[in-house]
C-alpha positions in Angstrom: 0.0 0.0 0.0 2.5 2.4 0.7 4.3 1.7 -2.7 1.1 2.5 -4.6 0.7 5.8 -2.5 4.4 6.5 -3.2 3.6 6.0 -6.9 0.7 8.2 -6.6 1.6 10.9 -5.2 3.6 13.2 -8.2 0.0 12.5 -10.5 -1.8 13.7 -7.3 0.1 16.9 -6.7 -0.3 17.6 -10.3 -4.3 17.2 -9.8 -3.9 19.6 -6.9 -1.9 22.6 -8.9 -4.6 22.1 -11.9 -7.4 22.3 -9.3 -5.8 25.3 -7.7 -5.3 27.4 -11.0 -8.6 26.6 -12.5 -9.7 27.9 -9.1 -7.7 31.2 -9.2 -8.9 31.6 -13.0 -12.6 31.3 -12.8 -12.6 33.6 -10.0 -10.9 36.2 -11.5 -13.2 35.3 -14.7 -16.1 36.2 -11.6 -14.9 39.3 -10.9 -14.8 40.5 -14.2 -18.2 39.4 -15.1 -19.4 40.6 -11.9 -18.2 43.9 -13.0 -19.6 44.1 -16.4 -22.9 43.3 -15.0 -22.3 47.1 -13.0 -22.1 45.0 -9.2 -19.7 47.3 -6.7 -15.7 47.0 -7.3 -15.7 46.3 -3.4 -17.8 43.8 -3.5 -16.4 41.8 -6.3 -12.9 42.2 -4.9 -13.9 40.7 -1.6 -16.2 37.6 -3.6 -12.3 37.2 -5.5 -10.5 37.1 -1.9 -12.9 34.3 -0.5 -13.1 32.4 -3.5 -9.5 33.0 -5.3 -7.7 29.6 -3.6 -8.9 27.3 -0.8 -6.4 27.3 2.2 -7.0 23.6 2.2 -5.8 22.9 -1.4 -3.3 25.0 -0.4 -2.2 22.9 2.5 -2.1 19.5 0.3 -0.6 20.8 -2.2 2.5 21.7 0.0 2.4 18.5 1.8 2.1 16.6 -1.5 5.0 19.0 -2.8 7.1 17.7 0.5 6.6 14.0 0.3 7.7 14.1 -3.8 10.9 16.0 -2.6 12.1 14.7 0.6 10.9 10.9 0.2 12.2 8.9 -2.5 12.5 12.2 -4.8 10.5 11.8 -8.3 12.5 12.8 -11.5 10.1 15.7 -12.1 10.1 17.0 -8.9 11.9 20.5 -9.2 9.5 21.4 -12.4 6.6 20.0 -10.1 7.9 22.5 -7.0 8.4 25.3 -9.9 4.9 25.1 -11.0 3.0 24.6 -7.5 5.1 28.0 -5.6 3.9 29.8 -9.0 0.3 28.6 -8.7 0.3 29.4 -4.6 2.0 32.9 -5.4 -0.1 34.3 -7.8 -3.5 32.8 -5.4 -2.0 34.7 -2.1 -1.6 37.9 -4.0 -5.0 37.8 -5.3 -6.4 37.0 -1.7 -4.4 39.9 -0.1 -5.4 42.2 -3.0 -9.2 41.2 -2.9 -9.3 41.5 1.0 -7.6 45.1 1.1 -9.9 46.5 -1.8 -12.9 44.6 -0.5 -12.8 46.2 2.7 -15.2 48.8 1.8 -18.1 46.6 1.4 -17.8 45.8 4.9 -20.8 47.6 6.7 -19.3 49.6 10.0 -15.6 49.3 11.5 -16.3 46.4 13.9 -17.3 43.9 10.6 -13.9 44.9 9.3 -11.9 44.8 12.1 -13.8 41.1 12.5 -13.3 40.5 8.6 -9.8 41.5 9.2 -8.9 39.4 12.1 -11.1 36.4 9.9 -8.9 36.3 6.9 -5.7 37.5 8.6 -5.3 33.5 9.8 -6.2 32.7 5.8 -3.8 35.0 4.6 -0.9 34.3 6.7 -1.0 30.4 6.4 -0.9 30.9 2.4 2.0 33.3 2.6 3.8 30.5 4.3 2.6 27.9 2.2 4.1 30.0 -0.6 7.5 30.8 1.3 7.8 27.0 1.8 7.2 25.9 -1.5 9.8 28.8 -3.0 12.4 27.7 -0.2 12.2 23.9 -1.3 12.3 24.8 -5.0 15.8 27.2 -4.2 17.5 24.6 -2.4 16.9 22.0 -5.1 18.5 25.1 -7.5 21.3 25.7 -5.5 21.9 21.7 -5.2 21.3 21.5 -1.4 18.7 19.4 -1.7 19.3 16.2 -3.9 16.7 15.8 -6.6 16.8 11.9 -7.3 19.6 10.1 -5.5 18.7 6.8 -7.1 19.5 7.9 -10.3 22.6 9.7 -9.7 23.6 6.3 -7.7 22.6 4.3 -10.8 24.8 6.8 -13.5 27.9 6.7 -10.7 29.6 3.7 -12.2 29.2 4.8 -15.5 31.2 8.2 -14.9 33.4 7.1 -12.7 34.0 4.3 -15.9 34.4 7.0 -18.1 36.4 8.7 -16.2 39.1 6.4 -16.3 42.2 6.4 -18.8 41.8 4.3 -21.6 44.9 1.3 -21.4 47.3 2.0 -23.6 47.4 0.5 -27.3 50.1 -2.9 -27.7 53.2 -2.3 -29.3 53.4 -5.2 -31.1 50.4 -7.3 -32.8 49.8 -10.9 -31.2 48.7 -12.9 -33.9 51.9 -11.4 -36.2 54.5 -12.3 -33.6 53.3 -15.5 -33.2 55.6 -18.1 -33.0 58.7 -15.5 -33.8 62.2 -16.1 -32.3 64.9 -13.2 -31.3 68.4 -13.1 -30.6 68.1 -12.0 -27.9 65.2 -10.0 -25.8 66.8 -6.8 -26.3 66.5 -6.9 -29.8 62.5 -7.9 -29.1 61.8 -4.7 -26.8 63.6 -2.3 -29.3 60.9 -3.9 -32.3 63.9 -5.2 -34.4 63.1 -8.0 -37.3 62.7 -11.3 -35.5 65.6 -14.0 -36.3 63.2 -16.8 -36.9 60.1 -18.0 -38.3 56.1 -17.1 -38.0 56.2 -13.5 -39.3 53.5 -13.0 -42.7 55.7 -12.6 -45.5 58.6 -15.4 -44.2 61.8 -14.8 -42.1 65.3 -15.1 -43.0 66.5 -18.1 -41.5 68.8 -18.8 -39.4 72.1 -16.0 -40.0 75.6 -16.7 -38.9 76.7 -14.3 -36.1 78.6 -11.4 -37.3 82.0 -11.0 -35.1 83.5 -7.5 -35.0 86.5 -6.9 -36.8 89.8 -6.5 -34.9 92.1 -3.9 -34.8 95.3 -3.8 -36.8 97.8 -3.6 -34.1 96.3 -5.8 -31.6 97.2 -9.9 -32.0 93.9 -12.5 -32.2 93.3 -13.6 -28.7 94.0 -17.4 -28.5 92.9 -19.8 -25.7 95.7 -21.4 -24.4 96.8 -25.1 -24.8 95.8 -24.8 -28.2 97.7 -25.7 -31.5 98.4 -21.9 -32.1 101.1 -21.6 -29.4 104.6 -21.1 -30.4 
């Protein structure tokens, strides 16, 4: 159950913003009608107050709004945050307009000190509806509050995989220095022609050493108790 509440919950808070701005719309529609059919500014501005956005859809909206954010955070969450402080904005500053310019239709000071002290609750529980919702949607912006953890765990070992150096390229191919023989290894590191066969287009063979040639001056070295002794 608390899975399929999870899951509902971002299609729910979207339900709730639409609700709230057809709300705010067809009473401004109201007030504008109500004026073109020559009823008192005042008393159209107060109807738009009352009637502009419910405190309660207010209230669920921001606790809706919390619980996509702070538990298990949905991938649209910041645009869903965006769009519900816009919605609760624009309905708080059309109830504080409507109950300032409605106050003239209030008959006698003690029904507007007593509509006053009525709405200021109403007022003051939007406004802080409407902070909440603005603070939640800077700290996502600024990257204090993490947006969706699960996916940034899931893309992790991917960048930390790309991040890595790519190995570095063989100097030598395997399947062309198969079965080759050198001299010696030296002459392998340094890439020299192998002395043997298995290399595509046939070795040499087998090459007598080449000795260095002596010096002009300075008599062949013998081994001793050889023929060569005098």
């Amino acid at each position: 159950m608390v899975e399929n509440l999870l899951r509902l919950r971002e299609p729910v808070a979207w339900i709730v913003v639409g609700v709230t701005a057809v709300s705010i719309v067809l009473a401004v529609v109201r007030f504008v009608l109500a004026l073109g059919t020559g009823a008192p500014f005042s008393a159209a501005a107060q109807d738009v107050s009352l009637e502009a956005m419910s405190l309660t859809l207010v209230m669920a909206l921001v606790a809706l709004v919390t619980a996509c954010v702070f538990e298990a955070p949905v991938p649209g969450a910041r645009r869903l945050v965006a769009a519900a402080a816009t919605v609760v904005t624009i309905g708080t500053v059309l109830t504080v307009l409507g109950a300032l310019l409605g106050l003239p239709a209030s008959s006698g000071a003690l029904a507007v000190v007593l509509e006053v002290l009525g709405g200021l609750l109403d007022v003051v529980l939007k406004i802080v509806g409407a902070v909440t919702l603005w603070l939640i949607h800077r700290g996502m912006s600024a990257g204090r509050i993490q947006v969706a953890p699960a996916v940034v765990a899931e893309e992790a070992p991917a960048i930390a995989e790309a991040s890595q150096p790519a190995p570095p390229a063989p100097t030598w191919a395997p399947d062309a220095a198969s079965g080759s023989v050198w001299t010696s290894a030296s002459d392998a590191a340094s890439g020299a022609q192998p002395s043997g066969w298995g290399v595509p287009g046939g070795g040499t063979g087998w090459q007598p050493v080449t000795r260095p040639a002596l010096d002009a001056g300075e008599p062949e070295a013998r081994p001793e108790g050889t023929d060569g002794q005098p």
